[in-house]
C-alpha positions as a Markdown table, in Angstrom:
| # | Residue | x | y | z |
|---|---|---|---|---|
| 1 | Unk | -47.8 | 19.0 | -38.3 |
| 2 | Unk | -49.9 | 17.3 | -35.5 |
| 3 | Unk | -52.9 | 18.7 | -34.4 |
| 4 | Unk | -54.0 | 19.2 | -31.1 |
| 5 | Unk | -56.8 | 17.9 | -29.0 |
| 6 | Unk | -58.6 | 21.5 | -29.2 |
| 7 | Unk | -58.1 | 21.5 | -32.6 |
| 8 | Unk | -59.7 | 18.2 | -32.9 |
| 9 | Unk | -62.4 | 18.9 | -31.1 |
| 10 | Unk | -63.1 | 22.4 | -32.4 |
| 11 | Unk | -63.0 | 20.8 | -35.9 |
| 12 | Unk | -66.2 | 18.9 | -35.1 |
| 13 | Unk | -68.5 | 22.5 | -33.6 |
| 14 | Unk | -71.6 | 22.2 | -34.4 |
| 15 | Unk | -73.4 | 25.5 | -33.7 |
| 16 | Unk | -76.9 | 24.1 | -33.2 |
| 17 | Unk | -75.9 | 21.5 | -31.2 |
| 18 | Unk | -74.3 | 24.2 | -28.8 |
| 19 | Unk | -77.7 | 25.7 | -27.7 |
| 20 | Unk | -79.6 | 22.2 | -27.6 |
| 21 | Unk | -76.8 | 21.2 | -24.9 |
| 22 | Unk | -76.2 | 24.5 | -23.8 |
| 23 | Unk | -79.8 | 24.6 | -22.8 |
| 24 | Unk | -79.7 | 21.7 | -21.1 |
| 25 | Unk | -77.0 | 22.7 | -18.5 |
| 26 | Unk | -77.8 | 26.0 | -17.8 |
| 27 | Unk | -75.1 | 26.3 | -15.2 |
| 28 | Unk | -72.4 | 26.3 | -17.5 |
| 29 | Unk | -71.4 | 28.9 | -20.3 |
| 30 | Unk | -68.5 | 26.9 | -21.8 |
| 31 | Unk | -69.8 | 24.5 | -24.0 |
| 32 | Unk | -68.7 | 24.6 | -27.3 |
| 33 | Unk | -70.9 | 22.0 | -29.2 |
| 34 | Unk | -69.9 | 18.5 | -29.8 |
| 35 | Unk | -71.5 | 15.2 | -30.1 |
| 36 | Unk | -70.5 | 12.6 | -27.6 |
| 37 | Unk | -70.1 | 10.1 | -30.2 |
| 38 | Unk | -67.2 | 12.1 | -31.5 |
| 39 | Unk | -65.4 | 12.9 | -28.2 |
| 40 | Unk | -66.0 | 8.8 | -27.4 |
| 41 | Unk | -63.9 | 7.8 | -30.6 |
| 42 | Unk | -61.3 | 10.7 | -29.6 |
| 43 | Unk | -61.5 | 9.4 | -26.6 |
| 44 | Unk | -60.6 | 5.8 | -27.4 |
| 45 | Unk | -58.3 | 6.9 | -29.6 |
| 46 | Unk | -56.2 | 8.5 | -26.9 |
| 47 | Unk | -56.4 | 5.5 | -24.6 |
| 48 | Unk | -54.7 | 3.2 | -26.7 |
| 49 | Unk | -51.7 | 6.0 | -27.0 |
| 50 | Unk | -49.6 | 7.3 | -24.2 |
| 51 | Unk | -52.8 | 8.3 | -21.7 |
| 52 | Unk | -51.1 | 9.4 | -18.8 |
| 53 | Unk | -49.1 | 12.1 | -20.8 |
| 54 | Unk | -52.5 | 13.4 | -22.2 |
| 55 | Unk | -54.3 | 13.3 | -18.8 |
| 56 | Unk | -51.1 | 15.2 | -17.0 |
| 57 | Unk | -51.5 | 17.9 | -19.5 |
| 58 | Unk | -55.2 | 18.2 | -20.9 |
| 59 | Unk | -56.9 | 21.4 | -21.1 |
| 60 | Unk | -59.7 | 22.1 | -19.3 |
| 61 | Unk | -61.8 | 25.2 | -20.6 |
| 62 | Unk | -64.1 | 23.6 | -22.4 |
| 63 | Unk | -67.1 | 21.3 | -21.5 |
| 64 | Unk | -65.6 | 19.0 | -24.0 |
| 65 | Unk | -62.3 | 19.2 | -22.9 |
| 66 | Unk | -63.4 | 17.9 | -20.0 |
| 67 | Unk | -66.1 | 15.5 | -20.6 |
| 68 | Unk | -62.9 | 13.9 | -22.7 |
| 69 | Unk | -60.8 | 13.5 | -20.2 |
| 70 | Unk | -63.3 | 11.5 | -18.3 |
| 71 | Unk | -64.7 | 9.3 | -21.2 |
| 72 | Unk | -60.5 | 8.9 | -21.6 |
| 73 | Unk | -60.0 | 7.7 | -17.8 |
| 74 | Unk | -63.0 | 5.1 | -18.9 |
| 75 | Unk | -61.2 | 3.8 | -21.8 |
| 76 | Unk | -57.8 | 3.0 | -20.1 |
| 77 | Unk | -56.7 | -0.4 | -19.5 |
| 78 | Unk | -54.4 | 0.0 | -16.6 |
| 79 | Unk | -53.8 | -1.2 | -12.7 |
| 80 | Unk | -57.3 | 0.4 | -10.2 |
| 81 | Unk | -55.5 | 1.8 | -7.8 |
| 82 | Unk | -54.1 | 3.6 | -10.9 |
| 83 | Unk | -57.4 | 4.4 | -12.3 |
| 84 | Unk | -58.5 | 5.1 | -9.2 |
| 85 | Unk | -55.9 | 8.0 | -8.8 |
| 86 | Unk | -56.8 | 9.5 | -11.9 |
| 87 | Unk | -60.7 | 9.6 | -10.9 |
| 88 | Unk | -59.7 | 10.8 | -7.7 |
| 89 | Unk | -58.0 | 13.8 | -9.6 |
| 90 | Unk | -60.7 | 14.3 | -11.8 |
| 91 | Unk | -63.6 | 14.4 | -9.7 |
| 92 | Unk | -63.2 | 18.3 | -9.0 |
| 93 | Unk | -63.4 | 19.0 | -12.3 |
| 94 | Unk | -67.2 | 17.9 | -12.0 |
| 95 | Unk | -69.3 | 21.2 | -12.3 |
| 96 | Unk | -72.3 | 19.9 | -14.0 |
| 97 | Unk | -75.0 | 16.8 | -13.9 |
| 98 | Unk | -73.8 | 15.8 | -17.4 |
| 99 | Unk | -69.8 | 15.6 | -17.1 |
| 100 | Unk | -70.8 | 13.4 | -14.1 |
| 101 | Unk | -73.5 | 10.9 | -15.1 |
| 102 | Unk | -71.1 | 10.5 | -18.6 |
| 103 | Unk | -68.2 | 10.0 | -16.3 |
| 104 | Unk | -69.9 | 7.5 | -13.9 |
| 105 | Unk | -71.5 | 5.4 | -16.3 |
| 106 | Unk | -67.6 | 5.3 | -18.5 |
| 107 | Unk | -66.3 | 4.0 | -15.1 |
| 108 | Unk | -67.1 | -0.1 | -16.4 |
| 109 | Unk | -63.5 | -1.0 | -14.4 |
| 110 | Unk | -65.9 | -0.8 | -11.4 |
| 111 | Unk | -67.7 | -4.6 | -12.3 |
| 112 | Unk | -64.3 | -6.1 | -11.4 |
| 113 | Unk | -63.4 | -4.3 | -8.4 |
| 114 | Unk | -67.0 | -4.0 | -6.8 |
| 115 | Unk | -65.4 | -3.7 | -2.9 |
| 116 | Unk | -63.0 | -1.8 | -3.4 |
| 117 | Unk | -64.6 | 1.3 | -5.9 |
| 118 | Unk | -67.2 | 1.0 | -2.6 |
| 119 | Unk | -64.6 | 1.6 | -0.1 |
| 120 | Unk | -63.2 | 4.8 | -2.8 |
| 121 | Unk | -66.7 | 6.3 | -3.3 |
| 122 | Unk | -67.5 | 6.7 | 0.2 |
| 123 | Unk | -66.1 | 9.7 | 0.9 |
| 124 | Unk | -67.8 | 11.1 | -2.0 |
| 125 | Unk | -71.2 | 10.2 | -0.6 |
| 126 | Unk | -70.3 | 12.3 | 2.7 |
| 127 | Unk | -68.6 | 15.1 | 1.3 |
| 128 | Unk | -70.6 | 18.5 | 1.3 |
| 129 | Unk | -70.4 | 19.3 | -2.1 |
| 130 | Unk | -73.3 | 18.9 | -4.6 |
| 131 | Unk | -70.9 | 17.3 | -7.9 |
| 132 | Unk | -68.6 | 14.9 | -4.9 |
| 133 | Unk | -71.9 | 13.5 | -3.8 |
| 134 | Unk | -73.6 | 13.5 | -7.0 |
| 135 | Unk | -70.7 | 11.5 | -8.5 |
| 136 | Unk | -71.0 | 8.9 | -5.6 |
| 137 | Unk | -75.0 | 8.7 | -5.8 |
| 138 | Unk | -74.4 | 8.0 | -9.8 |
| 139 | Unk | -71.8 | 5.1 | -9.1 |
| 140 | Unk | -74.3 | 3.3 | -6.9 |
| 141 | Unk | -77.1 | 3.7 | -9.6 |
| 142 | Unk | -74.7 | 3.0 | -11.8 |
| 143 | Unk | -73.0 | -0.3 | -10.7 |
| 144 | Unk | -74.2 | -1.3 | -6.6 |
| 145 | Unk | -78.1 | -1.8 | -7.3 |
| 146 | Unk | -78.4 | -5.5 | -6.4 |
| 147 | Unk | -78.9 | -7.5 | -4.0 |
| 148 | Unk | -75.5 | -7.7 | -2.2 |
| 149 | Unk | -75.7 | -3.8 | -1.9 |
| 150 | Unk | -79.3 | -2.5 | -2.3 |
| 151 | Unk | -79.7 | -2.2 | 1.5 |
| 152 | Unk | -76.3 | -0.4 | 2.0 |
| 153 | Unk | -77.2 | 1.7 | -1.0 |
| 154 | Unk | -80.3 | 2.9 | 0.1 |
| 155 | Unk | -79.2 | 3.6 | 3.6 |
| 156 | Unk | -77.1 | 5.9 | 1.9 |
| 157 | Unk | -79.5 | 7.9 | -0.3 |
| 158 | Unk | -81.7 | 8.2 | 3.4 |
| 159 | Unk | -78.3 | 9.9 | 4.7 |
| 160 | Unk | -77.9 | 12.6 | 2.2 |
| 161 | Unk | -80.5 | 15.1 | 3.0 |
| 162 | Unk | -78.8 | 17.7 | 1.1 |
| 163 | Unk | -81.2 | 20.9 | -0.9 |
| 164 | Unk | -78.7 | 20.6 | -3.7 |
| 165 | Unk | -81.1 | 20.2 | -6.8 |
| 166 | Unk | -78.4 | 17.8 | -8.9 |
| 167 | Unk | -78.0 | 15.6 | -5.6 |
| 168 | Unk | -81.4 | 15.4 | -4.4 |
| 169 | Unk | -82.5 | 14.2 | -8.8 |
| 170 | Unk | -80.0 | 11.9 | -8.7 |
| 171 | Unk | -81.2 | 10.2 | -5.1 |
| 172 | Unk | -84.8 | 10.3 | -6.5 |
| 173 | Unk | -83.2 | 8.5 | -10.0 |
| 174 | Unk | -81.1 | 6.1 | -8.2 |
| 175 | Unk | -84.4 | 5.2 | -5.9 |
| 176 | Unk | -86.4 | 4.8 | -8.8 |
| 177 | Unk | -83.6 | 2.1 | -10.1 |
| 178 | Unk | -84.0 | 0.4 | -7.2 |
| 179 | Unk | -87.6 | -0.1 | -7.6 |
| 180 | Unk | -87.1 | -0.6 | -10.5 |
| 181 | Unk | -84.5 | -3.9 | -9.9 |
| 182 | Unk | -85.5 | -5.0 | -6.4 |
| 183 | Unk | -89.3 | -3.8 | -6.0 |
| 184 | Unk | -89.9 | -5.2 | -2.6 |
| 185 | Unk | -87.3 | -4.1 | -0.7 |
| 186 | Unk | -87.5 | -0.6 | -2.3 |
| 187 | Unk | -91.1 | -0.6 | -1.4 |
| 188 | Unk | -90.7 | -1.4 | 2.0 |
| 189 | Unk | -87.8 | 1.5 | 2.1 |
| 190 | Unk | -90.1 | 4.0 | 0.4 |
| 191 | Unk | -92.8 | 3.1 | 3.6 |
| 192 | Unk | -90.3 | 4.1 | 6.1 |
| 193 | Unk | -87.9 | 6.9 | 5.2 |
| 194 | Unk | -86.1 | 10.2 | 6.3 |
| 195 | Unk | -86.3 | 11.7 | 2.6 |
| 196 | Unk | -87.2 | 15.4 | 2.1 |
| 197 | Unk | -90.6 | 15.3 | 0.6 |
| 198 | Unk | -89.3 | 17.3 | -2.9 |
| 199 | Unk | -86.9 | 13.9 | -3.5 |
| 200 | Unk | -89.7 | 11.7 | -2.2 |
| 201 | Unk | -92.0 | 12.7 | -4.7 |
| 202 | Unk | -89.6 | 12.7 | -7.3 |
| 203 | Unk | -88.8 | 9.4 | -6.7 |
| 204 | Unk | -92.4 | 8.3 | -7.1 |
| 205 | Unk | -92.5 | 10.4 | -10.4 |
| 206 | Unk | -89.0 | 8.3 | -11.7 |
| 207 | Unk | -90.8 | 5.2 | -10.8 |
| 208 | Unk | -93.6 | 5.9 | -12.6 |
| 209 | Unk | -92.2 | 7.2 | -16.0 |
| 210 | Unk | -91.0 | 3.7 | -16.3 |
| 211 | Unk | -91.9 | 1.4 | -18.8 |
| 212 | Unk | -90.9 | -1.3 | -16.9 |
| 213 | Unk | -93.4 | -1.1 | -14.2 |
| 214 | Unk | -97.2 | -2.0 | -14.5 |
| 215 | Unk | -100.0 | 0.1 | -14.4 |
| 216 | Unk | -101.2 | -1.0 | -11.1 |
| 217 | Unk | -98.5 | -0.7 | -9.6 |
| 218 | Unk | -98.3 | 2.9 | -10.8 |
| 219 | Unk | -101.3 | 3.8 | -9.1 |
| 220 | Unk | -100.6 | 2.6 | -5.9 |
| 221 | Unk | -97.0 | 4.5 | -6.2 |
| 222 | Unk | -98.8 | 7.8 | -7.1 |
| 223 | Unk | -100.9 | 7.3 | -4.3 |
| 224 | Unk | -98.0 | 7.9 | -2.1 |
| 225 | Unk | -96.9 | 11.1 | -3.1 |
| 226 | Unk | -96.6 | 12.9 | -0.1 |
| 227 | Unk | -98.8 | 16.5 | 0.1 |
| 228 | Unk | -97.0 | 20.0 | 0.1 |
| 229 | Unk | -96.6 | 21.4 | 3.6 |
């Protein structure tokens, strides 16, 4: 008798694990409790068989359930504008920070078709919803911050000015990349910007948690941080 994908993935519960992760995205209450390693192998396992049947017909209750489908649209070998319609269809399943930054960083077909994800991501970037935009900030941290796109890409985290918590961390995390990468021009975009001053800051903070930037530099970052009004 085969066994299903639930089965699979309830087979490898760990009830610990649940309220570590359950803790951490407190704005969900359907996580069952598995590790990503295991839902990565399932996962690969499922894109070297018949995908597209799986992704037509996957159940989505579960956090996992979902977080496989994703880490499954990663794995697939297959045409982008293919791909591409599958992400497309998945993106609305996005309801937390954790599906999304899992989902954006599986998304490695992206390296070969840098224009064209661009042009499919921007609509994402504009949209008014917290997980759309969040999903576009994470594919420019993710795969844009370089020189070819750094100034497009922080022109965009100036034109979100969104009070969404998960959109306004993930601005302040994708700025902090782009210090991070390309410290001058960051520097000179963190001098002159239209960020609220909560992502501001946080940015700063990002910046300097890092271990790749010098103490010096640190101080002079922290000595930005702008005052509460």
């Amino acid at each position: 008798m085969k066994i299903t994908i639930r089965e699979q993935i309830l087979a490898h519960v760990d009830v610990d694990f649940q309220k570590f992760t359950a803790a951490l995205i407190p704005n969900i209450d359907n996580v069952l409790g598995v590790r990503l390693p295991v839902l990565r192998k399932l996962a690969q396992d499922i894109a070297k068989g018949d995908w597209r049947l799986y992704l037509e017909t996957a159940e989505s209750e579960h956090f996992e359930e979902v977080m496989l489908q994703g880490m499954v649209i990663g794995y697939v070998k297959a045409d982008i504008e293919e791909v591409l319609g599958y992400v497309a269809r998945f993106v609305p399943k996005i309801d937390n920070w954790s599906v999304c930054d899992s989902f954006c960083a599986g998304l490695k077909c992206t390296k070969n078709h840098k224009e064209r994800v661009w042009d499919f991501i921007q609509p994402y970037l504009s949209s008014r919803k917290e997980y759309e935009i969040r999903f576009g900030v994470v594919m420019l941290l993710n795969f844009y911050i370089e020189e070819e796109y750094i100034i497009r890409v922080l022109q965009w985290m100036d034109q979100t000015h969104r009070e969404d918590y998960y959109v306004q961390m993930a601005v302040a995390w994708a700025i902090s990349i782009c210090y991070i990468k390309l410290p001058e021009i960051t520097m000179s975009y963190l001098k002159n910007n239209t960020l609220d001053d909560f992502t501001f800051n946080k940015a700063l903070q990002k910046i300097t948690e890092s271990y790749r930037v010098d103490q010096t530099t640190k101080t002079i970052i922290r000595s930005m941080k702008r005052k509460r009004k």
